[in-house]
KETIVEX-782195 format. One record per atom (N, C-alpha, C, CB): residue number from 0; atom name; x, y, z. Coordinates in nm, 4 decimals. Glycine has a CB too. Example, Ala and Ser with C-alpha at 12.3 -4.5 7.8 and 13.67 -1.06 7.14 Angstrom:
2
resi,name,x,y,z
0,N,1.3190,-0.5690,0.7800
0,CA,1.2300,-0.4500,0.7800
0,C,1.3200,-0.3300,0.7800
0,CB,1.1308,-0.4473,0.9046
1,N,1.2850,-0.2250,0.7080
1,CA,1.3670,-0.1060,0.7140
1,C,1.2900,0.0030,0.7870
1,CB,1.4084,-0.0598,0.5725
***
This chain:
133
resi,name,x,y,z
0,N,-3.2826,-6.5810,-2.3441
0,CA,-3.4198,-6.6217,-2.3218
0,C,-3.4300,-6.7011,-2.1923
0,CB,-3.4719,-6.7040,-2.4403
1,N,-3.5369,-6.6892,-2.1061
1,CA,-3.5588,-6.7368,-1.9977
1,C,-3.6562,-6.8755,-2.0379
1,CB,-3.6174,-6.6221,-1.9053
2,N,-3.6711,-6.9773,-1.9337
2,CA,-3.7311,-7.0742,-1.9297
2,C,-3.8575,-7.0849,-2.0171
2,CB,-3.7465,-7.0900,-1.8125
3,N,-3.9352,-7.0008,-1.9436
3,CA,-4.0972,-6.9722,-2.0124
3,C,-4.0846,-6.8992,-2.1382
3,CB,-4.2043,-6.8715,-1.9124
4,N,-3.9459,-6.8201,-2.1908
4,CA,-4.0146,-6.8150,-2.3332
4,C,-3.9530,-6.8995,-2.4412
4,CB,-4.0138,-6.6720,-2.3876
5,N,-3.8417,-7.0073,-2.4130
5,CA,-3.8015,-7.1259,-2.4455
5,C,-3.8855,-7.1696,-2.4618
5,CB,-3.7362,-7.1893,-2.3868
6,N,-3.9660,-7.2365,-2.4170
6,CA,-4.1560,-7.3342,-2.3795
6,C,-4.2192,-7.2671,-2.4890
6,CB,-4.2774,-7.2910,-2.1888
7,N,-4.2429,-7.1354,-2.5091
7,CA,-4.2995,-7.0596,-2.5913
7,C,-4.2946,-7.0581,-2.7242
7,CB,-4.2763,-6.9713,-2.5634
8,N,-4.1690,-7.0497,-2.7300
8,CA,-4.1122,-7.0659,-2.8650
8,C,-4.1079,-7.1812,-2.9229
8,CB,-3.9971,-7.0287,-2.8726
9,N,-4.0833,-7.3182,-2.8442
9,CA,-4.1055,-7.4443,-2.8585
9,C,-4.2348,-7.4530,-2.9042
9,CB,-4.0810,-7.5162,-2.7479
10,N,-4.3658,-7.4377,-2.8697
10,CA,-4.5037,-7.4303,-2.8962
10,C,-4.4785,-7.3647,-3.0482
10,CB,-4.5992,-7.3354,-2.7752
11,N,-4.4269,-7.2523,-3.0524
11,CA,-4.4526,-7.1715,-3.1809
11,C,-4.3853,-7.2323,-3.2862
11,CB,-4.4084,-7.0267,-3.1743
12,N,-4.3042,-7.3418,-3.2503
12,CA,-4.2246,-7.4251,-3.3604
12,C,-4.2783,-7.5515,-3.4175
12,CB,-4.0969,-7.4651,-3.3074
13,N,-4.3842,-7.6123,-3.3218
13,CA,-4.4711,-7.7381,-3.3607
13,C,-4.5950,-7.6985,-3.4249
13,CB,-4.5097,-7.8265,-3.2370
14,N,-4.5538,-7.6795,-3.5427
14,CA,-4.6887,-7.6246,-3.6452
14,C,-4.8375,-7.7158,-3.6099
14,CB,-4.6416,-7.6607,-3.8419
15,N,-4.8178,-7.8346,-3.6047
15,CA,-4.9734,-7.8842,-3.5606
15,C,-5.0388,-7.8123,-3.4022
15,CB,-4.9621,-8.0782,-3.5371
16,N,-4.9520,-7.7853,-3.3430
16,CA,-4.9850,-7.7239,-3.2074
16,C,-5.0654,-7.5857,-3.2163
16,CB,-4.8478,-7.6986,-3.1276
17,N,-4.9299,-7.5253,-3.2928
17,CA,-4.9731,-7.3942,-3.3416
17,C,-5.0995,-7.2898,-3.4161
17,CB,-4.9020,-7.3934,-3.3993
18,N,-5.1232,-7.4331,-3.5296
18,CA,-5.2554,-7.4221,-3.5716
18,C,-5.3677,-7.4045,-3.4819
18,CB,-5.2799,-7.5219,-3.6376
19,N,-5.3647,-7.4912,-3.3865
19,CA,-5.5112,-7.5425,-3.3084
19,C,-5.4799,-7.3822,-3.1811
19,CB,-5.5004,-7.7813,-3.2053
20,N,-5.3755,-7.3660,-3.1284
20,CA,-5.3249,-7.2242,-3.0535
20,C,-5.2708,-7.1749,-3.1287
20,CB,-5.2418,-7.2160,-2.9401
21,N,-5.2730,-7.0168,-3.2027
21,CA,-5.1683,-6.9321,-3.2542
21,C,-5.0918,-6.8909,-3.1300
21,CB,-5.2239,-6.8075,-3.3380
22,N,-4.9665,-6.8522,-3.1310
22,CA,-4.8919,-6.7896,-3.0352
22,C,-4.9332,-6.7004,-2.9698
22,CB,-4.8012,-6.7508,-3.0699
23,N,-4.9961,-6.6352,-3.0336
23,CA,-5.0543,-6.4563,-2.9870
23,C,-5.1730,-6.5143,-2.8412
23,CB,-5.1909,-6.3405,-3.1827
24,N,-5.2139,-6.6411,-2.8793
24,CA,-5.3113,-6.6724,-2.7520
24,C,-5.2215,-6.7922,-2.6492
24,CB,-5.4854,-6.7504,-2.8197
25,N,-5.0934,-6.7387,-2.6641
25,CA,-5.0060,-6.8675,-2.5456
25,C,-4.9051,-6.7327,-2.4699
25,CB,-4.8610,-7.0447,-2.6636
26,N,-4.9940,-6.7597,-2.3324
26,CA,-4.9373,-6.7033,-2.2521
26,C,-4.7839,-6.7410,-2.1310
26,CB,-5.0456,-6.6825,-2.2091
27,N,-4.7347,-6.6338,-2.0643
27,CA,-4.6100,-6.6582,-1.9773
27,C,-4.6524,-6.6335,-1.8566
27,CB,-4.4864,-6.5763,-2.0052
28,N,-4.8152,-6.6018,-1.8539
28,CA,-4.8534,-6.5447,-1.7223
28,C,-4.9910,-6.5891,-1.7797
28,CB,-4.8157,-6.3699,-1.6721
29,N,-5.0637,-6.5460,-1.6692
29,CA,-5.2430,-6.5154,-1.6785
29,C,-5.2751,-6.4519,-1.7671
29,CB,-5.3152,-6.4414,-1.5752
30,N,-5.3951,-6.5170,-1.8935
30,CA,-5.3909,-6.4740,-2.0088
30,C,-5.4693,-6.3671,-1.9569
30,CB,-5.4310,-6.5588,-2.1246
31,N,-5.4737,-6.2237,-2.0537
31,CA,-5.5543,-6.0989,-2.0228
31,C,-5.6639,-6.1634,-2.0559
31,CB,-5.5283,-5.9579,-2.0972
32,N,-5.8237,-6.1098,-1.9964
32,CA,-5.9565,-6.1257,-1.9983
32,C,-5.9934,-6.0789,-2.1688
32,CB,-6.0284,-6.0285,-1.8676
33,N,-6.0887,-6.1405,-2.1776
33,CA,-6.1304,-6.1456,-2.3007
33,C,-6.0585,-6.2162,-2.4825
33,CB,-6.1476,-6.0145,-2.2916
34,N,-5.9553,-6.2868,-2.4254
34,CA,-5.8592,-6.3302,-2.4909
34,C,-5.9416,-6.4480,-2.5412
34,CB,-5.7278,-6.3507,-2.4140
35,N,-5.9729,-6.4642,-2.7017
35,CA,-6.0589,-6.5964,-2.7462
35,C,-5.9790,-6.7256,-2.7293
35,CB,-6.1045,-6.5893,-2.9069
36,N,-6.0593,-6.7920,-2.7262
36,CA,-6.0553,-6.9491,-2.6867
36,C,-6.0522,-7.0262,-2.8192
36,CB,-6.1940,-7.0005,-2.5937
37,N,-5.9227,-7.1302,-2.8087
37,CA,-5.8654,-7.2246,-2.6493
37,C,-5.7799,-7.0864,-2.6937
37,CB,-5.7752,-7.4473,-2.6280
38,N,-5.7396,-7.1188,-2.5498
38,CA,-5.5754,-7.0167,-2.4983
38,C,-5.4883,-7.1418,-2.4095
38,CB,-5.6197,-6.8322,-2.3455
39,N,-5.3235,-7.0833,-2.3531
39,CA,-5.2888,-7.1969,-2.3161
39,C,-5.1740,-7.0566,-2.2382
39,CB,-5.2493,-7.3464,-2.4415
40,N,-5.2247,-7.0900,-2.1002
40,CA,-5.1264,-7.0168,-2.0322
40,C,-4.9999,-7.1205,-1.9668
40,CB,-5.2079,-6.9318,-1.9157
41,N,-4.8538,-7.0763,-1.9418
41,CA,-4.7436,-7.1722,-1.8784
41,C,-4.7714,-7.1386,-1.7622
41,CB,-4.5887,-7.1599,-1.9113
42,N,-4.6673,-7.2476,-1.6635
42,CA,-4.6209,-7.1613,-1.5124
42,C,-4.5331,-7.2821,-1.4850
42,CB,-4.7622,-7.1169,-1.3644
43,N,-4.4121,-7.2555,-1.4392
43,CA,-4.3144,-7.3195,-1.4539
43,C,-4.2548,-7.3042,-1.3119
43,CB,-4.2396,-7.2783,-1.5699
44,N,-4.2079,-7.3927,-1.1861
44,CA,-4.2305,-7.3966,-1.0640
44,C,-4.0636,-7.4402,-1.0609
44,CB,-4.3646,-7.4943,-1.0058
45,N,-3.9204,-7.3772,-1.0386
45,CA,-3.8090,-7.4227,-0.9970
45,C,-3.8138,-7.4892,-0.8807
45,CB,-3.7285,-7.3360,-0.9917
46,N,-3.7333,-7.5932,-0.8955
46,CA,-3.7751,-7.6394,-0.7179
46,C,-3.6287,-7.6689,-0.6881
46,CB,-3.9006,-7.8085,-0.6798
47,N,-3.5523,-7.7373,-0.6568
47,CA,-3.4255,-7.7352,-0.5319
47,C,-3.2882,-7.7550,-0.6225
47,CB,-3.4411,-7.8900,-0.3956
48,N,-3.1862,-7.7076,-0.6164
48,CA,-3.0828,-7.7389,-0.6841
48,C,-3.0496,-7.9344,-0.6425
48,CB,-2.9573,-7.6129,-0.6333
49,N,-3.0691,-7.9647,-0.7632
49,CA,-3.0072,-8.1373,-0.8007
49,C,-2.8633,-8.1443,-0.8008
49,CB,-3.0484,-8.2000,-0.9640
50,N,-2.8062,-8.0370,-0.8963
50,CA,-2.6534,-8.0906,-0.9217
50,C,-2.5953,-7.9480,-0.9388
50,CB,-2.6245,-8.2048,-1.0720
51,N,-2.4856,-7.9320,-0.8494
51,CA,-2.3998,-7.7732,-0.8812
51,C,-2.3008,-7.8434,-0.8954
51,CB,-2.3785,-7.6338,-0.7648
52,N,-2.2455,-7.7807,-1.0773
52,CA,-2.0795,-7.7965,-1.1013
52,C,-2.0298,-7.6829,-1.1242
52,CB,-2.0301,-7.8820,-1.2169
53,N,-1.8963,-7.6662,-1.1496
53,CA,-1.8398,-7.5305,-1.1731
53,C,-1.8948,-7.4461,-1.2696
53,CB,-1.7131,-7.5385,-1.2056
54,N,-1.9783,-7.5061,-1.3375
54,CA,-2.0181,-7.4020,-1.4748
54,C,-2.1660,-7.4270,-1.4686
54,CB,-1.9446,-7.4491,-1.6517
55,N,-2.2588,-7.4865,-1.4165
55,CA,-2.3915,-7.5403,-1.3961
55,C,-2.4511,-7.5287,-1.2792
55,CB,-2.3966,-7.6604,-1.4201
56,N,-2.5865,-7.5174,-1.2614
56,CA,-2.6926,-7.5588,-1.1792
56,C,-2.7917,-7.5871,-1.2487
56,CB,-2.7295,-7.4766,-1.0884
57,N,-2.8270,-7.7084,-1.1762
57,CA,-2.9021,-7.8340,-1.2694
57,C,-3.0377,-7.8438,-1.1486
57,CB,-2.7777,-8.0266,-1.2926
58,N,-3.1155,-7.8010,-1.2288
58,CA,-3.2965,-7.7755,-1.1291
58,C,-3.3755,-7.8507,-1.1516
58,CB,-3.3969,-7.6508,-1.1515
59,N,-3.4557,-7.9652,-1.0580
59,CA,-3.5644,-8.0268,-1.0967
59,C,-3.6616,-7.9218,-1.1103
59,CB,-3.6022,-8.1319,-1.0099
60,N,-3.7675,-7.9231,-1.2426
60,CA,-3.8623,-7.8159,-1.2276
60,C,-3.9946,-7.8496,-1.2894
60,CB,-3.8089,-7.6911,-1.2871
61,N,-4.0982,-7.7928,-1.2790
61,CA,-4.1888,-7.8739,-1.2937
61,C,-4.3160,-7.7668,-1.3647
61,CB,-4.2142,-7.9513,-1.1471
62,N,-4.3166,-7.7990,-1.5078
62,CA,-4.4219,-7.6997,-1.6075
62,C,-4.5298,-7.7525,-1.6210
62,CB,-4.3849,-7.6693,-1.7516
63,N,-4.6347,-7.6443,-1.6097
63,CA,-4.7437,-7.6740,-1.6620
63,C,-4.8119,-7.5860,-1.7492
63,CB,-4.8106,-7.7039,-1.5769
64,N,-4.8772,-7.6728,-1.8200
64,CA,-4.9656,-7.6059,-1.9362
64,C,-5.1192,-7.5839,-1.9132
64,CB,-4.9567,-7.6956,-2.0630
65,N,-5.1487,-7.4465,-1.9035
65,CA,-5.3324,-7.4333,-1.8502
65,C,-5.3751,-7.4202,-1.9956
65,CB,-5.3985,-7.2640,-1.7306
66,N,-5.4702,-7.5006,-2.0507
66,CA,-5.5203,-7.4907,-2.1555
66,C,-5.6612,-7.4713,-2.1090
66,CB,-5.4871,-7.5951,-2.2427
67,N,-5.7358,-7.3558,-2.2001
67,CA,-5.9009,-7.3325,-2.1695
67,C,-5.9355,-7.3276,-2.2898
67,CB,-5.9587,-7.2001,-2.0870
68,N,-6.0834,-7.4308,-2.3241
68,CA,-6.1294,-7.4268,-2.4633
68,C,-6.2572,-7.4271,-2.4574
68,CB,-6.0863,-7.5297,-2.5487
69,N,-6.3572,-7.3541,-2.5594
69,CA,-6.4787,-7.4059,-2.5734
69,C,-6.5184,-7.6087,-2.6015
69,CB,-6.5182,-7.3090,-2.6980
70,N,-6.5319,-7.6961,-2.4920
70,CA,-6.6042,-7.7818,-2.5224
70,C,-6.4437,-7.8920,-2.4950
70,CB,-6.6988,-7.7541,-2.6810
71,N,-6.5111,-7.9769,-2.4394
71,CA,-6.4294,-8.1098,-2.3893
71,C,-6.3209,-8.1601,-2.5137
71,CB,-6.5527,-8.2489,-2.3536
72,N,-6.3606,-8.1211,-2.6387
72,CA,-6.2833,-8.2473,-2.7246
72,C,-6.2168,-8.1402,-2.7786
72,CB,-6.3687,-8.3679,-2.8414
73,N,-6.2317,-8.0271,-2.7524
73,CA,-6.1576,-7.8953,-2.8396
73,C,-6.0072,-7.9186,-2.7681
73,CB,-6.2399,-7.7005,-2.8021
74,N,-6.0806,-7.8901,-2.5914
74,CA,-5.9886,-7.9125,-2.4803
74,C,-5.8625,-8.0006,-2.4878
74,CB,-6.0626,-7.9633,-2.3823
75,N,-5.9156,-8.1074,-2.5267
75,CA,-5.8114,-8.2671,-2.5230
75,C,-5.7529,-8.2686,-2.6674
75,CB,-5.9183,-8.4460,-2.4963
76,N,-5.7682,-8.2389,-2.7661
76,CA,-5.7051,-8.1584,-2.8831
76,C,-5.6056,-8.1279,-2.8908
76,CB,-5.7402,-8.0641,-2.9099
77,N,-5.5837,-8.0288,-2.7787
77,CA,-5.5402,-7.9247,-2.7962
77,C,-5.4070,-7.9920,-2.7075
77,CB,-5.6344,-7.7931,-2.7562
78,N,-5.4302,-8.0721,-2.5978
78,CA,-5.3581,-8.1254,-2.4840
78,C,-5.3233,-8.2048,-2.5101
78,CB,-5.3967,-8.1468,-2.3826
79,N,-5.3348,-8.2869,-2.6457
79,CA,-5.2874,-8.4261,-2.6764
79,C,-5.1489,-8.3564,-2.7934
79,CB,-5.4427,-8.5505,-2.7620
80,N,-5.1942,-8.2623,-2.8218
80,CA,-5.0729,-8.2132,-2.9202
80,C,-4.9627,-8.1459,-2.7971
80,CB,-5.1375,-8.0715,-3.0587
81,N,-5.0156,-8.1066,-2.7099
81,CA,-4.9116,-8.0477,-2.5973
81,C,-4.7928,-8.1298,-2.6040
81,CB,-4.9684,-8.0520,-2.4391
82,N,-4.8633,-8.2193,-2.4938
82,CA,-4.7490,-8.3936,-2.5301
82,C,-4.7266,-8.4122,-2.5940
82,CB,-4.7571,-8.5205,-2.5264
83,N,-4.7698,-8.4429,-2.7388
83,CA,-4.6605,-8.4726,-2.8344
83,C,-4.5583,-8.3884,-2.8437
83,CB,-4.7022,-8.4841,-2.9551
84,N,-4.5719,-8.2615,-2.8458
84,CA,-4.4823,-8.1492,-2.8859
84,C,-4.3367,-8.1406,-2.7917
84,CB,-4.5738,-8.0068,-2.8689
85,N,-4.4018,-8.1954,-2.6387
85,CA,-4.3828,-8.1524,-2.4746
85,C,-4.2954,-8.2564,-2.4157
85,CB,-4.5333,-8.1489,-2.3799
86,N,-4.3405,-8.4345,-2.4581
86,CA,-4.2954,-8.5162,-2.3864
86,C,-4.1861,-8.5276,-2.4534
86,CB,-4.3655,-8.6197,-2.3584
87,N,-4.0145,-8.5377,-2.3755
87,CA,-3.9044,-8.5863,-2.4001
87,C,-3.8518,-8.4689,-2.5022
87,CB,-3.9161,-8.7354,-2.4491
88,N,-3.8785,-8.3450,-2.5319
88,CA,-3.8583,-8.2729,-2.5822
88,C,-3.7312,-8.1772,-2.4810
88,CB,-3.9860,-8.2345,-2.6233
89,N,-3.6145,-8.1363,-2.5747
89,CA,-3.5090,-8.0540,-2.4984
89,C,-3.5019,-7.9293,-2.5863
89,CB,-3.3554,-8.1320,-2.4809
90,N,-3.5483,-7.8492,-2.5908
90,CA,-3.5646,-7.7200,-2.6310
90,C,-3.4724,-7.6235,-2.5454
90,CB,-3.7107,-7.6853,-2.6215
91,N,-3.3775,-7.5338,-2.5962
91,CA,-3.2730,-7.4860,-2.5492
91,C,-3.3264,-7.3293,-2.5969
91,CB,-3.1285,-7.5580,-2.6069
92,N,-3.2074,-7.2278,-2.5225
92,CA,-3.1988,-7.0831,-2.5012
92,C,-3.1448,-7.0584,-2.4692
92,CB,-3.2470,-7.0193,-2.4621
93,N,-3.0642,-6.9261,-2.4582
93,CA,-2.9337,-6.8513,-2.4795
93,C,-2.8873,-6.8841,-2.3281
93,CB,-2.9465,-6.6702,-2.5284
94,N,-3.0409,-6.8882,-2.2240
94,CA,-2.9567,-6.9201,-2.0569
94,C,-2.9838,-7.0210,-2.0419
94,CB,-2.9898,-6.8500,-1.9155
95,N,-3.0980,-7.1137,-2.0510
95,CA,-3.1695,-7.2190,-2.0117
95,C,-3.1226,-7.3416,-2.0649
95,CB,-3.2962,-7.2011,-2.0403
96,N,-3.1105,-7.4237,-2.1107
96,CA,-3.0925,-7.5616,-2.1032
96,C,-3.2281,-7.6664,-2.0769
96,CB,-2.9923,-7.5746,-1.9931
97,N,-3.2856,-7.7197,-2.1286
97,CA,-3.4023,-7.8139,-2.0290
97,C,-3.2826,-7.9380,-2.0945
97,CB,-3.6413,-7.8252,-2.0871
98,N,-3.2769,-8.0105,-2.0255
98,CA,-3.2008,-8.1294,-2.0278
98,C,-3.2908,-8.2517,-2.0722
98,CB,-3.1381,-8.1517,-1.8886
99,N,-3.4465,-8.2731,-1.9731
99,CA,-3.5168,-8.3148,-2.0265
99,C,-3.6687,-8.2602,-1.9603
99,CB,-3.4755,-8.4423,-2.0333
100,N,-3.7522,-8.2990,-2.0492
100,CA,-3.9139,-8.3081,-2.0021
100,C,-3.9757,-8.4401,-1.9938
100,CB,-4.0081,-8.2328,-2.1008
101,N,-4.1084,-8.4894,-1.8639
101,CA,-4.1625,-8.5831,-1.9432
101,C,-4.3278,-8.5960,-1.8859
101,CB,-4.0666,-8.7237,-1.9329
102,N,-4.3624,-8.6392,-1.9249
102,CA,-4.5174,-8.6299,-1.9552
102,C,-4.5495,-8.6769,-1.7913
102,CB,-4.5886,-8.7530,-2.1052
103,N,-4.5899,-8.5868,-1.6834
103,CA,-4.6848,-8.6529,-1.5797
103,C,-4.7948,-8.6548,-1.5421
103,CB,-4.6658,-8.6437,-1.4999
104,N,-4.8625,-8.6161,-1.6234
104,CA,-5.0296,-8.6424,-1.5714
104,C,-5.1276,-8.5217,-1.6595
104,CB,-5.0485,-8.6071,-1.3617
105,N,-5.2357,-8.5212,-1.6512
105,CA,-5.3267,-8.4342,-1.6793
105,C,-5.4658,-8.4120,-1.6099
105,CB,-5.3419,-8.4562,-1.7915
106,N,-5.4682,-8.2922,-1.5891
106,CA,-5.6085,-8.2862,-1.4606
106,C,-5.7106,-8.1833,-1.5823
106,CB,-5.5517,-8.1627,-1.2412
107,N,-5.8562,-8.2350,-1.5795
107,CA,-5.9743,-8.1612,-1.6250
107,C,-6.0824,-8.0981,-1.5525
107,CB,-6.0308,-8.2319,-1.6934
108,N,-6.0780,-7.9648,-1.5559
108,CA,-6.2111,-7.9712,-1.4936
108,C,-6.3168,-7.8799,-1.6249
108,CB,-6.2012,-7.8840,-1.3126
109,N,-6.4128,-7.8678,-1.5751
109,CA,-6.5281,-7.7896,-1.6208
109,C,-6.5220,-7.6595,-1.5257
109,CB,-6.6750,-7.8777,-1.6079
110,N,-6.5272,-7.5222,-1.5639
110,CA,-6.5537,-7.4267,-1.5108
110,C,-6.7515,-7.3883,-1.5515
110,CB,-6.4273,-7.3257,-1.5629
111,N,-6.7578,-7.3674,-1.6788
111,CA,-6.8688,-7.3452,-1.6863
111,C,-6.9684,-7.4372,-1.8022
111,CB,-6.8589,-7.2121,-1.7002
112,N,-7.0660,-7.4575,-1.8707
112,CA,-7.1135,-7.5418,-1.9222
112,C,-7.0362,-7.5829,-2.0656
112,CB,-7.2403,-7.5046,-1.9233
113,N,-6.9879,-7.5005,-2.1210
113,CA,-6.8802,-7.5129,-2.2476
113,C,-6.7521,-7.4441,-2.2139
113,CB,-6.9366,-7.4415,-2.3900
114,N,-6.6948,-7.4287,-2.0865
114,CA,-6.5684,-7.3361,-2.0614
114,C,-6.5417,-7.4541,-2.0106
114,CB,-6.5558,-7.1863,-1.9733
115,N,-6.4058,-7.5580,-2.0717
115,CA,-6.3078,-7.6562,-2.0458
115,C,-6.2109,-7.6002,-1.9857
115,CB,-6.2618,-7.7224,-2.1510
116,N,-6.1264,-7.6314,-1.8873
116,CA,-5.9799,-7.6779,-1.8754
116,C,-5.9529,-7.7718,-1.8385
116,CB,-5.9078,-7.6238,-1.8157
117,N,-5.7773,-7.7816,-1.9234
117,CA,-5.7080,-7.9048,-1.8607
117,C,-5.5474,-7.8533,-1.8748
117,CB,-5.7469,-8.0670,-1.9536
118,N,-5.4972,-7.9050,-1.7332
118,CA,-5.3916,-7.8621,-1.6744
118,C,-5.3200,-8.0019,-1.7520
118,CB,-5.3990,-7.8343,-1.4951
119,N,-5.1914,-7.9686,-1.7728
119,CA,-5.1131,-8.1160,-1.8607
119,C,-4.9598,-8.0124,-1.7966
119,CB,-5.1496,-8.1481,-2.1242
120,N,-4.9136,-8.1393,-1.7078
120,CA,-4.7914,-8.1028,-1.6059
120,C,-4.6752,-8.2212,-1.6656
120,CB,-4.8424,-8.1295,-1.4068
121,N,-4.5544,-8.1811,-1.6991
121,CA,-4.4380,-8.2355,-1.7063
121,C,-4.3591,-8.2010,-1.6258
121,CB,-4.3905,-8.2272,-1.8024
122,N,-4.2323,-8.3010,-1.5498
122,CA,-4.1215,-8.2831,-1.5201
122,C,-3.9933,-8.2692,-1.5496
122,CB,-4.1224,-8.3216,-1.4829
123,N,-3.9300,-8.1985,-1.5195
123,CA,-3.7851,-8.2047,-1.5998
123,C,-3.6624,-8.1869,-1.4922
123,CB,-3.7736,-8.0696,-1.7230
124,N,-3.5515,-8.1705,-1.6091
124,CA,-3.4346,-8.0756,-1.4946
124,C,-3.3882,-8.0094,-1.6404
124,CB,-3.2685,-8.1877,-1.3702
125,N,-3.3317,-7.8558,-1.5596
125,CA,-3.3202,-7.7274,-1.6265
125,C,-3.1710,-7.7521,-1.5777
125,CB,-3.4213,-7.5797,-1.5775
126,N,-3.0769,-7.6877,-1.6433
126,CA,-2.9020,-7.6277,-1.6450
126,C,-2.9142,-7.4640,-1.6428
126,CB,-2.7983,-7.6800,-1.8183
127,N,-2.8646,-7.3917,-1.5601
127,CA,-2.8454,-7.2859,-1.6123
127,C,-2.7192,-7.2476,-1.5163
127,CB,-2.9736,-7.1975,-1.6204
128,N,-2.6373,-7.2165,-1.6561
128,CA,-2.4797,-7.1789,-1.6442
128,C,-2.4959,-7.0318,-1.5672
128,CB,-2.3883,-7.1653,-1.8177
129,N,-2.3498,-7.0672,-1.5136
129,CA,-2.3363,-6.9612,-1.3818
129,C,-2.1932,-6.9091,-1.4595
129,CB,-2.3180,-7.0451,-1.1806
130,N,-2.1919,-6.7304,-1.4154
130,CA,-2.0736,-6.7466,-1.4348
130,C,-1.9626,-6.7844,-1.3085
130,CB,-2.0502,-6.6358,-1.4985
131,N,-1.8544,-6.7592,-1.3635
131,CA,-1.7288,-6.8197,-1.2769
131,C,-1.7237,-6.6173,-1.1884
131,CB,-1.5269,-6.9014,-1.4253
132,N,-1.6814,-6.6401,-1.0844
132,CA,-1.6443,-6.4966,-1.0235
132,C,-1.5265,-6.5020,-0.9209
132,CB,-1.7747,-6.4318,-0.9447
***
């Protein structure tokens, strides 16, 4: 399993999360159009190798969660269970490793008069074992 469906599966394991998003509406990409609301798309940004050991590369990386809901408090709901689920959480996979996550910020906007989002961004560092050659 790769990064983003680690995250995924993590979501699909925090039953209070799950309730308020079923899985079927948590995306690894741009959710398809017409997909009911809230939905909660990832995007997960590798950024520079931190630490190479003989069996590791250790990545600062930086996830975010696009959540879109009918109506402000549906929105923050939905984003307050993120974090709980999200902050300091190490959720592992057959390649991935997250070592750790932690809660940095959350941005809201309004798209349309009841169409919410809010972006809820954590940092971490990822391991992913190399082989030896």
């Amino acid at each position: 399993m790769n990064l983003e469906q680690v995250l995924r599966t993590h979501w699909g394991n925090a039953p209070s999360l799950a309730a308020l998003v079923p899985l079927e509406r948590v995306f690894t990409g741009p959710a398809p159009a017409g997909t009911a609301l809230p939905l909660a798309s990832l995007q997960v940004e590798r950024q520079a190798v931190v630490v190479q050991t003989s069996h590791h590369h250790v990545y600062r990386v930086e996830v975010r969660w696009h959540v879109l809901a009918a109506g402000l408090e549906q929105v923050r709901q939905v984003t307050d269970q993120v974090r709980q689920a999200f902050h300091q959480a190490q959720p592992t996979g057959s390649d991935d490793q997250v070592l750790w996550l932690r809660f940095a910020g959350v941005h809201t906007q309004q798209h349309e008069e009841e169409l919410w989002e809010e972006v809820i961004c954590f940092q971490g560092l990822l391991a992913l074992a190399h082989s030896l050659a």
